[in-house]
N, C-alpha and C positions, 0 to 999 in steps of 0.2 A: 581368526580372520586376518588375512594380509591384510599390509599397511597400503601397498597399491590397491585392494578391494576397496579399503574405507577412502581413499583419498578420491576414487571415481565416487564411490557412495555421495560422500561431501559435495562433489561438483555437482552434480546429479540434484540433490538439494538446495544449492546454491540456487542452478537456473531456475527450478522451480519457483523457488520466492523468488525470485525476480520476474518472470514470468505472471505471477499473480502481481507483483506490485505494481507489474508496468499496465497490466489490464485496469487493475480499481483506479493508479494516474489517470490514466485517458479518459475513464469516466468520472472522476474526479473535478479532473481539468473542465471539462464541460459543463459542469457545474459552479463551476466556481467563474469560470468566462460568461455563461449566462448572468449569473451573481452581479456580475461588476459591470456587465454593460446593460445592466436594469437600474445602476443609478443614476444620479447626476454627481454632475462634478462636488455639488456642495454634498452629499451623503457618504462617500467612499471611502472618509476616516469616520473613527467611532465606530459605531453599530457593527458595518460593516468590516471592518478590522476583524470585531468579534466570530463573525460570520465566516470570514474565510481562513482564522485559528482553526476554529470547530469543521472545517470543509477538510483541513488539512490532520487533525488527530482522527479523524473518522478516516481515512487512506490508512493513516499509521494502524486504528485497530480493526479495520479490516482487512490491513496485511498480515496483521498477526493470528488474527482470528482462523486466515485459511491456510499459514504456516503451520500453527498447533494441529488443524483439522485432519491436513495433509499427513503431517506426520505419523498421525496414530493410525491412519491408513495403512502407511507403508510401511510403521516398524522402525523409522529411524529415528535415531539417537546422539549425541553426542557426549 
């Protein structure tokens, strides 16, 4: 395989996850702005903190989740 093949391949892959990352964000985001303007000022630290860590590793494995998925789709590798 040309090094010019693999290096589109890569980009190719690249946008992909990014593509998916930037979709779960937005629905992320919305969640998590719901989240915060359900509290009051006195709730927003503590519990909440907690809540929007776990808002934010759930983006992270569900960007990975559809990178992995993606991949065995299509064969790529690095």
């Amino acid at each position: 395989m040309s090094t010019e093949r693999i290096e589109v391949e890569y980009q190719a892959e690249v946008l992909r996850i990014k593509e998916v990352f930037l979709q779960a964000a937005a629905e992320e985001a919305e969640r998590m702005a719901v989240l915060l303007a359900s509290k009051q000022d006195h709730e927003l630290l503590g519990q909440t903190e907690f809540e929007m860590r776990d808002r934010l590793l759930a983006l992270g494995a569900r960007t990975l989740e559809q990178a992995v998925n993606g991949r065995g789709k299509k064969g790529v590798s690095r």
